[in-house]
PASEBA-1860 file (N, C-alpha, C; in nm, 3 decimals):
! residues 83
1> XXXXXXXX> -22.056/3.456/0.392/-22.011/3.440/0.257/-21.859/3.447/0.254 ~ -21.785/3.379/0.179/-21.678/3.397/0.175/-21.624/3.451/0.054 ~ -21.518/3.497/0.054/-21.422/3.566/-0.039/-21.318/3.471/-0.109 ~ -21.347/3.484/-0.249/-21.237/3.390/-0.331/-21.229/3.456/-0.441 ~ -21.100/3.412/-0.510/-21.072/3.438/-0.646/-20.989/3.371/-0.720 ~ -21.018/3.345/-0.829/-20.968/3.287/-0.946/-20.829/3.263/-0.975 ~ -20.732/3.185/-0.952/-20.605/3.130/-1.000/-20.603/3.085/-1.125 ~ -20.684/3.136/-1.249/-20.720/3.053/-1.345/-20.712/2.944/-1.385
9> XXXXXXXX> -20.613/2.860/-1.441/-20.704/2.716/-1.485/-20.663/2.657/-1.335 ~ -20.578/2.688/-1.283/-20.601/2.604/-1.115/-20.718/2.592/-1.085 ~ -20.776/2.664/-1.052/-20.902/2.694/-0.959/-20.950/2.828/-0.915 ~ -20.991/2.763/-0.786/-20.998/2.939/-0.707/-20.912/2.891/-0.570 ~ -20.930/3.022/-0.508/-20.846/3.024/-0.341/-20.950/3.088/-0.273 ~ -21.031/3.034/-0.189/-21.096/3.105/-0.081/-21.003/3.182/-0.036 ~ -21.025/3.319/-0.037/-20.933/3.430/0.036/-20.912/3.430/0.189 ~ -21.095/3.403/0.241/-21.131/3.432/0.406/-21.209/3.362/0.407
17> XXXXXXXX> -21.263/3.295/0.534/-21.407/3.269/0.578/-21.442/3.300/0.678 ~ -21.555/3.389/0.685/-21.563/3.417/0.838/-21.595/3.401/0.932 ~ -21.528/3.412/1.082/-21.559/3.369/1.177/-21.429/3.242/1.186 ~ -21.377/3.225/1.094/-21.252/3.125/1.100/-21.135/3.185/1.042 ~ -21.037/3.232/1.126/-20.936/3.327/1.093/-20.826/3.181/1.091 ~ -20.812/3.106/1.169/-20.721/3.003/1.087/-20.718/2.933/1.019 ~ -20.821/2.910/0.908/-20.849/2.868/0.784/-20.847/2.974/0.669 ~ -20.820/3.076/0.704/-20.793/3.201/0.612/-20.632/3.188/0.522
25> XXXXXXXX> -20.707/3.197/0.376/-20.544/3.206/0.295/-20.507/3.342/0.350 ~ -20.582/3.481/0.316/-20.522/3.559/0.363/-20.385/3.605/0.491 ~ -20.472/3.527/0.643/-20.364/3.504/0.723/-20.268/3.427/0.681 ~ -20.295/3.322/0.604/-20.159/3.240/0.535/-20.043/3.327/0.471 ~ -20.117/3.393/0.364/-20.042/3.473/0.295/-19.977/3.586/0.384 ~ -20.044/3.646/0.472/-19.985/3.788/0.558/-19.898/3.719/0.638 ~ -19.857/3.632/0.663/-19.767/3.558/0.771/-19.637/3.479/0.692 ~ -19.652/3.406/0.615/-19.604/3.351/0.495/-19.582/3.272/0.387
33> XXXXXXXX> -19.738/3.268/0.325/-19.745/3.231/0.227/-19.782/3.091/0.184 ~ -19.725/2.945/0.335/-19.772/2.850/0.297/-19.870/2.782/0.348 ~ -19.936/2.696/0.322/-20.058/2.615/0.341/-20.103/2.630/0.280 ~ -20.148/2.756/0.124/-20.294/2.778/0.071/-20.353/2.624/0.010 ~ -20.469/2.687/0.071/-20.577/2.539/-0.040/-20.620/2.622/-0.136 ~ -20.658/2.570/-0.211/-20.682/2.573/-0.321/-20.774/2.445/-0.389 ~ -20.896/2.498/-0.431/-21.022/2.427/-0.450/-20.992/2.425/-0.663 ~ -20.983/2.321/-0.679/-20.909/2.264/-0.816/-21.082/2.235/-0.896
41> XXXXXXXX> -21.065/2.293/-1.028/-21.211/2.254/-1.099/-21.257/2.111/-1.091 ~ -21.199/2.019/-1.047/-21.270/1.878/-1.052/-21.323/1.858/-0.929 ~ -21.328/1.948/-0.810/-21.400/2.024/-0.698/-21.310/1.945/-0.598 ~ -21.185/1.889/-0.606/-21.077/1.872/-0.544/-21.014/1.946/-0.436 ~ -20.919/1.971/-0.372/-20.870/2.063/-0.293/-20.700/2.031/-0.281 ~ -20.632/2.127/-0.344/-20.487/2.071/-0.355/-20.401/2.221/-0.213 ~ -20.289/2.162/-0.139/-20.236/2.260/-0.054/-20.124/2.310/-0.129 ~ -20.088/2.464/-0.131/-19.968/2.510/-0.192/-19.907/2.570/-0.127
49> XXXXXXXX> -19.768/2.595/-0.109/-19.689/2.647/-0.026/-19.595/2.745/-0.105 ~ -19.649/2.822/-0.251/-19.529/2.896/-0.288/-19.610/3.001/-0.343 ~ -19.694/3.057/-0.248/-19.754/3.125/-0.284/-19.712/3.261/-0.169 ~ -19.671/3.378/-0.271/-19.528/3.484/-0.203/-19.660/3.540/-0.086 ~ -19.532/3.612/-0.029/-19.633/3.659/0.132/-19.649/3.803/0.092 ~ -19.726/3.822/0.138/-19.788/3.969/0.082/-19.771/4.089/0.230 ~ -19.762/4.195/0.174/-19.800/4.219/0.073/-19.689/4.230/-0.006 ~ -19.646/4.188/-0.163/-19.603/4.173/-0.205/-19.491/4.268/-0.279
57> XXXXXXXX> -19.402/4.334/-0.246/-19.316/4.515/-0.275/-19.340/4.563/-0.154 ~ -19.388/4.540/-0.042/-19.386/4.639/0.022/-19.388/4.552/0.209 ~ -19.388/4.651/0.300/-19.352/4.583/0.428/-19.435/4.507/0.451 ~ -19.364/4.424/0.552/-19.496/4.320/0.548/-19.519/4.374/0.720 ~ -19.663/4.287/0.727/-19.746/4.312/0.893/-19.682/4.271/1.013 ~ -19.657/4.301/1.090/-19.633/4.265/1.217/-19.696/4.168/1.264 ~ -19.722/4.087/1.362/-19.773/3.975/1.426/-19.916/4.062/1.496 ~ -19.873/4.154/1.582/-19.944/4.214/1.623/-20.096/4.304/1.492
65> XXXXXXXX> -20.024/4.372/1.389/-20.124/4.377/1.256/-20.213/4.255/1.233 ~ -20.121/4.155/1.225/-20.200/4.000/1.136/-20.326/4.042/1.262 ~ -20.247/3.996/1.365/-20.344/3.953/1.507/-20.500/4.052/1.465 ~ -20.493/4.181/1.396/-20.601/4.292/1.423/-20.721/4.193/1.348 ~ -20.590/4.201/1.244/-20.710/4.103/1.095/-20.748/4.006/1.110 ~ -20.679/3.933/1.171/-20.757/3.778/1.185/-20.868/3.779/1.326 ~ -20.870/3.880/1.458/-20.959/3.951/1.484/-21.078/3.938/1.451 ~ -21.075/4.054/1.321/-21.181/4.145/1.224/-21.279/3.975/1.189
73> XXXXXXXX> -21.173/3.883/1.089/-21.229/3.784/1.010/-21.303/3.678/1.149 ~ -21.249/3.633/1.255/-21.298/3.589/1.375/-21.439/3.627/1.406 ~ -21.427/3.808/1.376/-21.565/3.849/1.440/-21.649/3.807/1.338 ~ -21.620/3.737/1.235/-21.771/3.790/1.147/-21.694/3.889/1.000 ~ -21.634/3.947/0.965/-21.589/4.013/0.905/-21.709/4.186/0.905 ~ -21.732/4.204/1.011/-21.808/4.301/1.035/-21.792/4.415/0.942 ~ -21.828/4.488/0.862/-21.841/4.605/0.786/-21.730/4.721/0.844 ~ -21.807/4.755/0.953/-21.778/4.841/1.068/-21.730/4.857/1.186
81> XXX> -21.617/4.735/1.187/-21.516/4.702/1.277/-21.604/4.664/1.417 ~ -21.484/4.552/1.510/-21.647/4.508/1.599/-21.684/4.594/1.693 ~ -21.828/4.571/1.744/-21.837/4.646/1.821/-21.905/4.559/1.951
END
């Protein structure tokens, strides 16, 4: 299952999908911010690139961090970290 949420009248943004960490907005966003797709109500798909890198006020991840997470989303997005 994947994770998305609402950009309102845009659309939505798949957040993650798992098992595919380079199709992840998230890694987009934790790295910086451009490529997101974005799935448009006429069931379209538009790419955006000004979407700020997160986390947003505060430090951002290391290469080595991203690397854990995109990992995690690779495995499956396992509950309970992989094993």
């Amino acid at each position: 299952m994947a994770a998305s949420a609402d950009v309102g009248e845009e659309g939505r943004i798949r957040l993650l999908l798992p098992w595919h960490s380079a199709h992840s907005n998230l890694i987009r966003a934790l790295r910086d911010g451009k490529g997101f797709v974005v799935r448009v109500p006429d069931g379209t798909t538009r790419v955006r690139d000004d979407i700020p890198r997160m986390p947003q006020g505060g430090k951002h991840l290391g290469d080595d961090e991203i690397a854990v997470i995109a990992a995690w989303i690779d495995a499956g997005c396992p509950e309970h970290g992989a094993e």
